[in-house]
N, C-alpha and C positions, 0 to 999 in steps of 0.2 A: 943016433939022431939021423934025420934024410936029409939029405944033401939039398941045400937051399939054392941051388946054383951059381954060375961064375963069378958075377958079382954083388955079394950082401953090401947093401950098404949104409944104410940105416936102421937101427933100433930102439924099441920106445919098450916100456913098462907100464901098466895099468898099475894106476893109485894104489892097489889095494896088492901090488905087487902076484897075482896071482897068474897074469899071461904075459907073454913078450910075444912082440910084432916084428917080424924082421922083411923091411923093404930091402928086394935085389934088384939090383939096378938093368938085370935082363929080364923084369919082368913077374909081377906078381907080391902077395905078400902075404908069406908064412906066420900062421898063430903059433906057439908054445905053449902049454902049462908050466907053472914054476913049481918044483919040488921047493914047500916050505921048509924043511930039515936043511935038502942037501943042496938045492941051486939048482939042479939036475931040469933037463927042459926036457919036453916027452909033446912030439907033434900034436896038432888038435885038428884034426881034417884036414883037406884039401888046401892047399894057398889058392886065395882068390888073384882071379884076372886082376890087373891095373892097366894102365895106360900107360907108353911107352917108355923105359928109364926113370922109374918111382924111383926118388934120390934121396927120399924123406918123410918119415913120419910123426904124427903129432898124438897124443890121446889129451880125450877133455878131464878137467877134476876128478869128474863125477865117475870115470871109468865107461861109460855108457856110447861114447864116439870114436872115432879113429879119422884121423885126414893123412893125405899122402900126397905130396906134390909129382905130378910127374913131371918130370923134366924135356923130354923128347914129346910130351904131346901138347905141350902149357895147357895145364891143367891142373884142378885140385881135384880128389876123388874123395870121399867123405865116405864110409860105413858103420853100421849100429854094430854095436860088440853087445854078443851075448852073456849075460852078467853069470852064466851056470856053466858053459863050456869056453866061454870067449871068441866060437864063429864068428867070422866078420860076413855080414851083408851091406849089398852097398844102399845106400840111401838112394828115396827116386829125387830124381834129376840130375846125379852124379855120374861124367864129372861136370864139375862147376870150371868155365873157365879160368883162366889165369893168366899173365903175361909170358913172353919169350924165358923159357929156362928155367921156370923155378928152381929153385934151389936148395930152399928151407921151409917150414910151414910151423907155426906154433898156436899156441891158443890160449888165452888169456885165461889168469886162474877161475874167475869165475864161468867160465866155460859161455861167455856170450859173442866174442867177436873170434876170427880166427885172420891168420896174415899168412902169405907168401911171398917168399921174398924171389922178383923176377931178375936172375943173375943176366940173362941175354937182355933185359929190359930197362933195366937199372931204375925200377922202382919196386914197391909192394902193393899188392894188392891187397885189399880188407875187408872180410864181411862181417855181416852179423850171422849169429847162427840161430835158426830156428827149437827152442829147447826141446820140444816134443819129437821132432822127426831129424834131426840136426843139419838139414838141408841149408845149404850157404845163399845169401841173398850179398851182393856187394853193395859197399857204403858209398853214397854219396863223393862222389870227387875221385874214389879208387878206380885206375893206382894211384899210387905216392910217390914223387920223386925218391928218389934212396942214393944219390951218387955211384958211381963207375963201377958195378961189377958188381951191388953188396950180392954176400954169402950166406948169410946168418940173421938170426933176428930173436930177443929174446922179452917177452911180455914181464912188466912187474905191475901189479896191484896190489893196494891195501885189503 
């Protein structure tokens, strides 16, 4: 396996189980394919560029998007995941801004809004997501207050 640099710090799974995404927090983020037998991860090209200290990544339902909060640049970064090799491209207008720190980034099961949670900011930010190009537009009133510090953030829908 290639060495993903000094600090991995996040990791996501595409629905379908078939790639892992590993955000390092120096910098960039590594695709995977998933050996179905044995677990086994086998690189998939190049890790793409991010913005400063990516501390978190999200994938939508549908396997089709990836977002990644960076933390050092406030910002969200958004790319298309290719559904045959799992390349990430970044979405145009990305990154989408975001408040001081994020710190977490999820996306709601039906894959239409997405949240960052701004840990230097202490609130979340929320958009909706574009379904055809996955480009972030922010909602109405974001951010969101969130009290001192929040870390995390987890979407539930019926």
């Amino acid at each position: 396996m290639r060495k993903t640099g000094a600090n991995p710090q996040a990791i996501a799974v595409d629905p379908a189980g078939t790639f892992a995404y590993l955000a390092n927090l120096n910098g960039g983020v590594a695709a995977y394919a998933i050996d179905a037998t044995t677990g086994a991860l086998t690189p998939v090209g190049s890790a793409v560029a991010t913005g400063t200290n990516p501390s978190a990544i999200a994938i939508n339902a549908a396997g089709t998007f990836a977002y990644v909060a960076g933390s050092g640049s406030s910002s969200v970064l958004a790319y298309a995941i290719d559904a045959t090799t799992g390349a990430l491209t970044s979405v145009a207008g990305s990154p989408f801004a975001a408040g001081n720190s994020p710190a977490c980034v999820a996306v709601n099961p039906a894959g239409t809004f997405v949240y960052v949670v701004n840990n230097g900011a202490n609130n979340v930010s929320a958009y909706t997501v574009d379904p055809i190009t996955g480009a972030l537009t922010p909602i109405t009133g974001s951010p969101f207050a969130a009290g001192t510090s929040p870390q995390s953030v987890a979407v539930a829908q019926p």
